[in-house]
C-alpha positions in Angstrom: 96.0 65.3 0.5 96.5 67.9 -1.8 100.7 67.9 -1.5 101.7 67.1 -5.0 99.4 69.1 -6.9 100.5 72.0 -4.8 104.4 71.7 -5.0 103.5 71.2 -9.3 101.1 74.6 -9.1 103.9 76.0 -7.3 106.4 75.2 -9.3 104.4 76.6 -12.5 104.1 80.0 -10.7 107.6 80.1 -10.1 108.5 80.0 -13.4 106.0 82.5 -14.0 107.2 85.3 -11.6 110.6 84.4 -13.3 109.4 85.9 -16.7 109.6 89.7 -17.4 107.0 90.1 -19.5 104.5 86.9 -20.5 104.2 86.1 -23.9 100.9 83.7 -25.1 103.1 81.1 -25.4 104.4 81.2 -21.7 100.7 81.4 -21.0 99.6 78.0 -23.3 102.8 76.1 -21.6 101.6 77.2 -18.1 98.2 76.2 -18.7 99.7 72.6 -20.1 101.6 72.2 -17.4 98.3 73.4 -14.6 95.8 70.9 -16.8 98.0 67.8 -16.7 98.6 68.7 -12.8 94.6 68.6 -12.3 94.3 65.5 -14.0 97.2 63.5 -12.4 95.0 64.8 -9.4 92.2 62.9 -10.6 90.0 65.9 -11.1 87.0 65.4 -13.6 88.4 65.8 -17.1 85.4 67.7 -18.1 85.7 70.0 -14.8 89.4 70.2 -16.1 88.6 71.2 -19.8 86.0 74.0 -18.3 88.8 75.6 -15.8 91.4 75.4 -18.2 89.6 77.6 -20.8 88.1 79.8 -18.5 91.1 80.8 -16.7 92.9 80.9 -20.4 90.4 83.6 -21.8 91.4 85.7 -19.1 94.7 85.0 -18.9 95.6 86.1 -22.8 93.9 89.1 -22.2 95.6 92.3 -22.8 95.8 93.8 -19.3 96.7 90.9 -18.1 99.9 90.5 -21.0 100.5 94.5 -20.5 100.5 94.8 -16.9 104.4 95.1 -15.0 103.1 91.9 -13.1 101.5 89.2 -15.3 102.7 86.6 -13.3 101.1 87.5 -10.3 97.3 88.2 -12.4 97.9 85.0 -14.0 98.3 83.8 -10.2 95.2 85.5 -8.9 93.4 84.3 -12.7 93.9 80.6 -11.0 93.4 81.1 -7.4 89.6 82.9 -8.3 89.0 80.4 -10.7 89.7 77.5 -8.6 88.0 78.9 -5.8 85.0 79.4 -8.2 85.3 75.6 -9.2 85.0 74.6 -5.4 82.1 76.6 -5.0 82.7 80.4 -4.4 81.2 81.4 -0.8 81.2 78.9 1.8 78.0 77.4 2.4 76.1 77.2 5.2 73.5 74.9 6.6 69.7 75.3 5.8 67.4 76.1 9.4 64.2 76.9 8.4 61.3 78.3 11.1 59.7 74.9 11.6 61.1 72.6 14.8 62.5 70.8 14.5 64.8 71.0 11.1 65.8 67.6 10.1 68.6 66.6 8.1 69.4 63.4 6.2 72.3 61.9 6.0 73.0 60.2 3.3 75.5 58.1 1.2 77.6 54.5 0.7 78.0 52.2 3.0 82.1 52.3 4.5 81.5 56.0 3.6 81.8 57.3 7.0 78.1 58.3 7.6 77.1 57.1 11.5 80.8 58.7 12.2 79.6 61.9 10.6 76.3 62.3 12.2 78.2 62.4 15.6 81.0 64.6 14.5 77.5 67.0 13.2 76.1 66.7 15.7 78.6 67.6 18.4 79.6 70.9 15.7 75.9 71.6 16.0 76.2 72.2 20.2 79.0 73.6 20.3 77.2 76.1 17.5 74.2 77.1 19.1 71.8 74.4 18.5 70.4 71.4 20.1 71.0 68.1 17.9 68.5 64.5 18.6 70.3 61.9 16.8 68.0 58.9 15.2 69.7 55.9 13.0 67.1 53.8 10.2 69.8 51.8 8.9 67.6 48.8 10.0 70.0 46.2 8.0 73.4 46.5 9.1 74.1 44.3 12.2 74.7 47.2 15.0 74.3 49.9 12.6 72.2 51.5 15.8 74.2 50.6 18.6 77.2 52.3 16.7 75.2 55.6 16.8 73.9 54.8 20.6 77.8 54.7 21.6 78.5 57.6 19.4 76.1 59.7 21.3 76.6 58.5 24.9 80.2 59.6 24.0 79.2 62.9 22.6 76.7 63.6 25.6 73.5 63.9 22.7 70.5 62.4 23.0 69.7 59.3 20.6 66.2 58.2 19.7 66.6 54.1 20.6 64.1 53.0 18.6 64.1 48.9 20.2 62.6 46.6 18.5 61.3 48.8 15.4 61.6 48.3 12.0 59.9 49.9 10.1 61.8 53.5 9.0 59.0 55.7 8.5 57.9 54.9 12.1 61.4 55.6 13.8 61.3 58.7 12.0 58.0 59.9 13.5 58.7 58.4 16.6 62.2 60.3 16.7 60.8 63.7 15.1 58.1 63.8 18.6 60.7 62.9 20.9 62.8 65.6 19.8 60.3 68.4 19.7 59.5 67.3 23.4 63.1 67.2 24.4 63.4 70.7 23.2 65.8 70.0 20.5 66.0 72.1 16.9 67.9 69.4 14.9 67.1 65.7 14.3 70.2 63.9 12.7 68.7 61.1 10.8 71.5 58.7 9.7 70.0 56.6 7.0 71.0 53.0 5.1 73.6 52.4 2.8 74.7 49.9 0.6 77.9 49.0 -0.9 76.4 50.3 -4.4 73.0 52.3 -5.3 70.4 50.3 -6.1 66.5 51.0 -6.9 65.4 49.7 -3.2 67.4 51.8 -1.3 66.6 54.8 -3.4 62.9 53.9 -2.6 63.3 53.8 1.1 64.8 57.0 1.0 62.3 58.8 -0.8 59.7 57.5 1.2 61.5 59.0 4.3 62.1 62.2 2.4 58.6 62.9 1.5 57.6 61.8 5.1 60.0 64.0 6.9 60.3 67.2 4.9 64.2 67.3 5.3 65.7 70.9 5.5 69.4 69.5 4.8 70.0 66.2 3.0 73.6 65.9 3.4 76.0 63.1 1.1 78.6 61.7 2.7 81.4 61.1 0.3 84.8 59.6 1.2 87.4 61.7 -0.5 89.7 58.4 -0.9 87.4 57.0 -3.1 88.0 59.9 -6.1 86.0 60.2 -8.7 83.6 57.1 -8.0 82.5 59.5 -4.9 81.7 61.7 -7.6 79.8 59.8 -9.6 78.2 58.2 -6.6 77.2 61.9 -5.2 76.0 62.8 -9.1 73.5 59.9 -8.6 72.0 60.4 -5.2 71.2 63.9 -6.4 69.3 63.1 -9.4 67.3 60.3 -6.9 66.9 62.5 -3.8 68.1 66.5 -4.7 71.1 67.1 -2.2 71.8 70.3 -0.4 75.3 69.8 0.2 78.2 67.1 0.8 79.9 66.2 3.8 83.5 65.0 2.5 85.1 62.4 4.9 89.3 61.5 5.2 90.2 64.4 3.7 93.2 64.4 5.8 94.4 61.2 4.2 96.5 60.5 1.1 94.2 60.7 -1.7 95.3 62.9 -4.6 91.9 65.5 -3.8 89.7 65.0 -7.1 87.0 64.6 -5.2 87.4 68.0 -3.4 87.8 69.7 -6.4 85.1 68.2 -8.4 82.3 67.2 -6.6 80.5 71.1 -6.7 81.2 70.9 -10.2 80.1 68.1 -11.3 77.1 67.9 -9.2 76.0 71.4 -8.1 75.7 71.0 -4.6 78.5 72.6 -2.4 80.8 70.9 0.1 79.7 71.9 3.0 81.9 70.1 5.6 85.5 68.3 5.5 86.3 65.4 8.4 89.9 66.2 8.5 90.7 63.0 11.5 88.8 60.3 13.6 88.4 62.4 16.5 84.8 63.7 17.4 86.0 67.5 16.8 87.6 66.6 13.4 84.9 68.0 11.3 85.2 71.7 10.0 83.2 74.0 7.8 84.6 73.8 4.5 85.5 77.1 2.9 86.8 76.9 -0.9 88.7 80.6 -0.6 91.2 78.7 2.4 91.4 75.4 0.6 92.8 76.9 -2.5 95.4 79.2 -0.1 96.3 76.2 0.9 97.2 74.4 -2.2 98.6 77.4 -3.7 101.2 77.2 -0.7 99.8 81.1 0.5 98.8 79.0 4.3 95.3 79.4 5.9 95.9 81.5 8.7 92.1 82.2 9.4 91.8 78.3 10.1 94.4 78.3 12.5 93.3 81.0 14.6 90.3 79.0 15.0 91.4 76.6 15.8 93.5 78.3 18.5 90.8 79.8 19.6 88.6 77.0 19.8 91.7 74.8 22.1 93.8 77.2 23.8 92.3 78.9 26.9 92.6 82.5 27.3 93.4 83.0 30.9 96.3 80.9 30.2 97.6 82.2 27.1 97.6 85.6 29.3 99.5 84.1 32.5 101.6 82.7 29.9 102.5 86.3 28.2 103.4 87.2 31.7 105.8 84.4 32.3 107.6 85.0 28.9 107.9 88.7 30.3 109.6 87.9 34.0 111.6 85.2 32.5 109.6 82.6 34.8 108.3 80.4 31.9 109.0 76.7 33.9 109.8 73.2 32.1 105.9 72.4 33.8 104.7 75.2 31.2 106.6 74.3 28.4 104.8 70.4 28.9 101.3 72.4 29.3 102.2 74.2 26.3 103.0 70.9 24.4 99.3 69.8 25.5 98.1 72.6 24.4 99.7 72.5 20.7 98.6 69.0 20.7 94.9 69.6 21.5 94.8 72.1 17.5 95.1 68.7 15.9 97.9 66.7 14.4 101.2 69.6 14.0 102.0 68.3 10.1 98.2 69.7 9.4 98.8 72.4 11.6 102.2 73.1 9.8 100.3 72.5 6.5 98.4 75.8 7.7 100.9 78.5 7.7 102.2 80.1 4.4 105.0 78.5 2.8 107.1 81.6 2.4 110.1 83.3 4.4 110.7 80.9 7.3 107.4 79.1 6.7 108.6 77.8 3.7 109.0 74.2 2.9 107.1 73.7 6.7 104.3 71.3 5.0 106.6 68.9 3.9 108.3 68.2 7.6 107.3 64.8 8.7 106.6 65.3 12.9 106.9 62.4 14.4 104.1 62.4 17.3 105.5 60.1 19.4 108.4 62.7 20.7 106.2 64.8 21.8 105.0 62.2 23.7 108.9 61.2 24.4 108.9 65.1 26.0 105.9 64.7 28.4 107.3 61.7 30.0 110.6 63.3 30.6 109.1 66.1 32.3 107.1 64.3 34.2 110.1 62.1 35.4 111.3 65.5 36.6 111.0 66.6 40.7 108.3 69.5 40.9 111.6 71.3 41.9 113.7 70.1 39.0 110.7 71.6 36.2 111.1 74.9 38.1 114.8 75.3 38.5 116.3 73.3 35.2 119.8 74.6 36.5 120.0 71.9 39.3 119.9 68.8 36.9 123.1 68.1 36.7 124.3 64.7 35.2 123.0 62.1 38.2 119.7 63.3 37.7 119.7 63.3 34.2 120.4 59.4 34.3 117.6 59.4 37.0 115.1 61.2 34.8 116.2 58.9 31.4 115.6 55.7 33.2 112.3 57.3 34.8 110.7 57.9 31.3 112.0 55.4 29.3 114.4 57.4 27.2 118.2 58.4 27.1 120.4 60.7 29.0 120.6 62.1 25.1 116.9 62.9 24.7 117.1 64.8 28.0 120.0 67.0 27.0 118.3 67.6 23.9 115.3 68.3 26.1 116.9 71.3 28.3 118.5 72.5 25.0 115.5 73.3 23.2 113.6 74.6 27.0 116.2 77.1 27.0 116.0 78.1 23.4 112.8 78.5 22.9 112.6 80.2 26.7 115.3 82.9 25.5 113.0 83.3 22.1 110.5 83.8 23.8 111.5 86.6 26.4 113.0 88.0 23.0 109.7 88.3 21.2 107.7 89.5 24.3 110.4 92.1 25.1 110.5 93.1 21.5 106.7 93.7 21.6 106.2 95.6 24.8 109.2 97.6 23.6 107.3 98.6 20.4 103.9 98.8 22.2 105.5 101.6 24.7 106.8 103.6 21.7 103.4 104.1 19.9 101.6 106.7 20.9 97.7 106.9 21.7 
């Protein structure tokens, strides 16, 4: 999303580090340069204007123009300023002593809402809490059995609600069920419409003031730039938001939304849906976003995500292998499984900094479907072939190409990078044990 403002941030920084000593003027052509970036990036002018002076005042002043690296403060001037402008500290979500805390979900119809509340409720499991999901969008045809599939699919438990229509009742109805079915959270995912208008704001006042909502969550889709802005602006002078949930922000928007919406508004992002899969929903956290766009990676993110997908006893067997040179062709497809399961490799590659042999990693287009190409050659291989890769000689290597679809080339290209990244590997682990058994305890 945020690609082209980061390669032009980038590129002002470069130029930058390239001077001495800074001059004001350097400074003001930077600053040109940053503000017409932001804009292009269809961030709020206004937010724009504000950012631009602040980081300006700091910029010009005289430790900053004095110091043997003014390139770098001006640097870190932008990166705490911008992480400012997206809302400082990562927020988290409000659960206060009453059972159980409900939250609202609220927002535009097409926004991405009923999708949400799943994804929210699935982070809320896996988080220590128990989530009861309940929809009262009572005018959109299957606007229920879209959340009833959602849950089924998520293993939560859905107030059904047949036959009612009146949203004040389900609400009730759904708030007993959920304190009898032990659960601390009640997911309400409310109506939307494809603009605000004064009948929706009514109905959801009514179920605020009825409810008592410790969260009342907009859903915003970052595609939608600034109108998600304005739209957000306007449910919180009707209703008083808590936070935003920002939706495709894994798509191709320029990011004005992202980096407006606290601004403009007040509220914090709280979440990001970064894909259509249930799991794709992350905290959002503004210090990671910004290392991100200023190409310094998000490390932290990624070794959550590792965390989160790769299973420990295996990642230790796997050490092992690497060690005793018995790392198989079977391990290097379980290995591909297991990259796959951290999410889509051109966000995972978007992750890591763009320096040394990181650099210009965010801009490689990975085709998923070779990956996919891999998996089927290995599994076109003989449970002996995957453990001894020297016996596939040229027969079987027509064999296996046939067997998965591909070409003899594609399975040649196969072994070759088995046995590269197997000799790296060894390498590394070698290296590591080599240094562990110098240090001294």
């Amino acid at each position: 999303m945020f690609d082209q403002l980061s390669q032009k941030l980038q590129r002002v920084f470069k130029n930058l580090r390239g001077e001495g000593r800074l001059t004001a003027e350097h400074i003001e052509e930077a600053l040109k340069e940053i503000r017409m970036a932001l804009l292009e990036a269809d961030v709020n002018f206004k937010v724009v204007k504000q950012f631009v002076e602040s980081v300006k005042i700091k910029a010009l002043g005289q430790d900053v123009l004095s110091s043997l690296t003014p390139g770098q403060q001006v640097i870190k001037i932008v990166r705490d300023e911008l992480v400012e402008m997206l809302g400082g500290e990562s927020a988290s979500l409000n659960f206060p002593a009453k059972r159980p805390n409900v939250f609202l979900i609220v927002g535009l119809q097409g926004s991405g809402k009923t999708t949400s509340t799943g994804k929210l409720a699935r982070w809320l499991n896996r988080n220590g809490h128990r989530a009861f999901l309940l929809s009262i969008d009572i005018y959109r045809p299957a606007a229920r059995a879209q959340l009833a599939i959602l849950a089924k699919d998520l293993g939560v438990p859905v107030y059904p609600g047949v036959g009612a229509e009146d949203p004040l009742k389900l609400c009730r109805a759904a708030m007993r069920e959920a304190e009898n079915s032990g659960c601390d959270v009640l997911l309400i995912d409310t109506a939307g419409r494809l603009h605000i208008d004064e009948q929706l704001m009514q109905e959801l006042r009514q179920v605020k003031q009825a409810v008592g909502p410790a969260e009342i969550l907009f859903v915003a889709d970052a595609m939608t730039g600034q109108d998600a802005v304005k739209s957000a602006q306007e449910f919180h002078t009707q209703l008083g938001l808590t936070g935003v949930i920002l939706t495709k922000m894994d798509g191709d928007a320029r990011g004005g939304a992202a980096l407006s919406i606290k601004a403009v508004t007040g509220q914090p992002v709280k979440f990001v849906g970064v894909g259509e899969k249930a799991d794709a929903l992350e905290p959002f956290h503004p210090d990671r976003l910004v290392s991100r766009i200023l190409g310094m990676g998000d490390v932290l993110s990624l070794i959550e995500k590792a965390q989160e997908a790769i299973d420990q006893e295996q990642a230790v067997e796997l050490e092992k292998k690497f060690r005793e040179d018995s790392f198989t062709l079977e391990d290097f497809r379980d290995q591909l499984r297991q990259m796959r399961k951290l999410g889509p490799l051109e966000q995972i590659l978007g992750m890591l900094p763009q320096v040394g042999p990181f650099k210009d990693l965010n801009r490689v287009k990975v085709d998923e479907k070779e990956l996919l190409h891999v998996e089927a050659i290995i599994n076109s291989m003989t449970p002996k072939e995957r453990a001894h890769h020297q016996i596939i000689n040229g027969s079987r290597r027509k064999r296996i190409a046939r067997g998965s679809g591909t070409s003899v080339q594609k399975v040649n290209q196969l072994l070759k990078q088995y046995v590269q990244a197997r000799k790296m590997m060894k390498q590394m682990s070698s290296g590591m044990m080599g240094r562990l058994g110098r240090m001294k305890f």
